[in-house]
N, C-alpha and C positions, 0 to 999 in steps of 0.2 A: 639567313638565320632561321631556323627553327621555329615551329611555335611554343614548343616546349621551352627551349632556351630564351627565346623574347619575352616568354612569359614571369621564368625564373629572375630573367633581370628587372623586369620592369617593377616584379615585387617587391625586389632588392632595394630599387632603385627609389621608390615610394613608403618601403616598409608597411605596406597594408597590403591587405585584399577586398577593401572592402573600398569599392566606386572603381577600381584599376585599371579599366578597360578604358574609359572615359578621363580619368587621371592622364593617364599617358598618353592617350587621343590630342590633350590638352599640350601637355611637356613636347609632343613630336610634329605641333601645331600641321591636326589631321581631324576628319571628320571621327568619331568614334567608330562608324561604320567601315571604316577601311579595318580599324583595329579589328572588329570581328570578324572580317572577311579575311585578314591576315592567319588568322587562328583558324580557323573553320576549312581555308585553305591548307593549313599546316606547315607555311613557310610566310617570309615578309620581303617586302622588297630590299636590294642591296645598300638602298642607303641607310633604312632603320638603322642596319646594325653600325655604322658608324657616329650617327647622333645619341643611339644606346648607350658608345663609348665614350660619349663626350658626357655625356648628365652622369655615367658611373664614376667618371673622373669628379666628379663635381660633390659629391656625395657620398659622406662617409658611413659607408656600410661595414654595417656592423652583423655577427650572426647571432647574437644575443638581444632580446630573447628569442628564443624558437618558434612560442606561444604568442598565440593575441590576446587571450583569453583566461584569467584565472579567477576560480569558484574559490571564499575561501570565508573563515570566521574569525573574528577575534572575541577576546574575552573582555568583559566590562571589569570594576574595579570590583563590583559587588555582585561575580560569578555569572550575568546574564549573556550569552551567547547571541552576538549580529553574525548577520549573513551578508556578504557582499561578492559582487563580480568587477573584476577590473579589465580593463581594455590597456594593455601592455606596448602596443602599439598607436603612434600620433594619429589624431588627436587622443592622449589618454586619460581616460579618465574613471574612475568608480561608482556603483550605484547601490545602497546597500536594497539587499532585497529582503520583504517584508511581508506576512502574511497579515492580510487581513480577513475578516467576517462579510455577511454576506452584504453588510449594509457601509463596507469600505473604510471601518474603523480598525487600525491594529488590533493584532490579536492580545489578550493579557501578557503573553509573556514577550512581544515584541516590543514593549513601550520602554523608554520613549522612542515615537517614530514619528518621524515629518512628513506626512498623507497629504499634506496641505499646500504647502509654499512651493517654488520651485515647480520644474520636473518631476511630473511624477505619470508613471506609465503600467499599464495593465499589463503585464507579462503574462499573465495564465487565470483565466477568468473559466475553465472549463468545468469546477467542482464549482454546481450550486453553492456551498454551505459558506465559501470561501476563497479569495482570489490572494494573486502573489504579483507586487507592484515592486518595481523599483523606483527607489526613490533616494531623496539625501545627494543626489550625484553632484559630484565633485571634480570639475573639471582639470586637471594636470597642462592638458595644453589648451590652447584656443580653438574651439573646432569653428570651421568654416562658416556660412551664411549657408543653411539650407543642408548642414549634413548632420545634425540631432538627432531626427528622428531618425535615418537611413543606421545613424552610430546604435542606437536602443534596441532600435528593429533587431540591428546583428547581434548583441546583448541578450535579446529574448530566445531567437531562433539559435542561439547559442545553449543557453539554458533548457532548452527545448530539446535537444540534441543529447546533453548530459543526461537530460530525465530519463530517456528514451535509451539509452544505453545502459544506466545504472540504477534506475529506479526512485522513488522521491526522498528527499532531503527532510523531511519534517513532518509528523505528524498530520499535519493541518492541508498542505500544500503539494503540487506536484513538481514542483521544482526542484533541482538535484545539485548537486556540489560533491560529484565524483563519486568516489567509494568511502568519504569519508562519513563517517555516522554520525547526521548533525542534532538526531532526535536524542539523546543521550546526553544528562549532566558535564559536565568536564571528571567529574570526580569518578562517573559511572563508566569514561571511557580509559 
């Protein structure tokens, strides 16, 4: 088997990318280090690909969604515009993201926002005047013992990624949310 093809299934086969090399280190009870040497090599030994066969059997793959990741907004009932990122892929869950001030209270037109309770995590702390936290997250499935912050992390350098391609989301913040224009009314868009 391939690396390319070991790799496509194992994705399949876990529906993440995020810990996978170690995931299936785990499922094909192997040190992790053999999985990278399988890779790095560019082929895996002949039996992976039969145990491959047996967990694909076992595991309904699905090719929906495509995405792990979606940037998006909803509207309040009295016009106020949240920003959130969802993780589409198990464990799933969403974090609404929230600009704050320099001294980490939301900004006026973020409120109400939950800075306090919970999870709450610095995503872009690099504008002096004001930072951008996720917070409010909402778990969909149960994530593991130890894989939170690893889930956030990929969340942020997610968000990091969009900024960096599209440019920033809001007035205040450098966080981004595609090509869609989130510094704009709904009425103004």
């Amino acid at each position: 088997m391939t690396a390319d093809d070991f790799t496509s299934a194992a994705l399949a086969i876990l529906r993440t990318s995020i810990g996978w090399q170690s995931a299936i280190a785990r499922l094909l009870d192997v040190d992790n280090r053999h999985v990278r040497r399988w890779i790095q090599k560019g082929e895996t030994p002949l039996w992976v690909y039969d145990k491959i066969k047996e967990l694909i059997a076992t595991v309904d793959i699905c090719q929906w969604p495509r995405d792990q990741w979606v940037i998006g907004s909803s509207l309040t009932d009295d016009g106020h515009q949240r920003k959130y990122i969802i993780n589409l892929m198990p464990p799933r869950f969403m974090a609404r993201i929230v600009v704050c001030d320099d001294e980490g209270l939301p900004m006026p037109d973020e409120e109400p926002a939950d800075v306090i309770s919970g999870t709450v995590y610095v995503a872009d702390a690099s504008d002096e005047d004001s930072q951008t936290v996720l917070c409010e997250i909402t778990w969909i499935d149960e994530p593991k013992f130890g894989e939170i912050t690893h889930l956030i992390e990929a969340a942020t350098a997610h968000l990091e990624r969009v900024r960096w391609l599209n440019g920033p989301v809001c007035q205040y913040c450098s966080a981004t949310a595609g090509n869609i224009n989130m510094d704009k009314s709904p009425d103004m868009i």
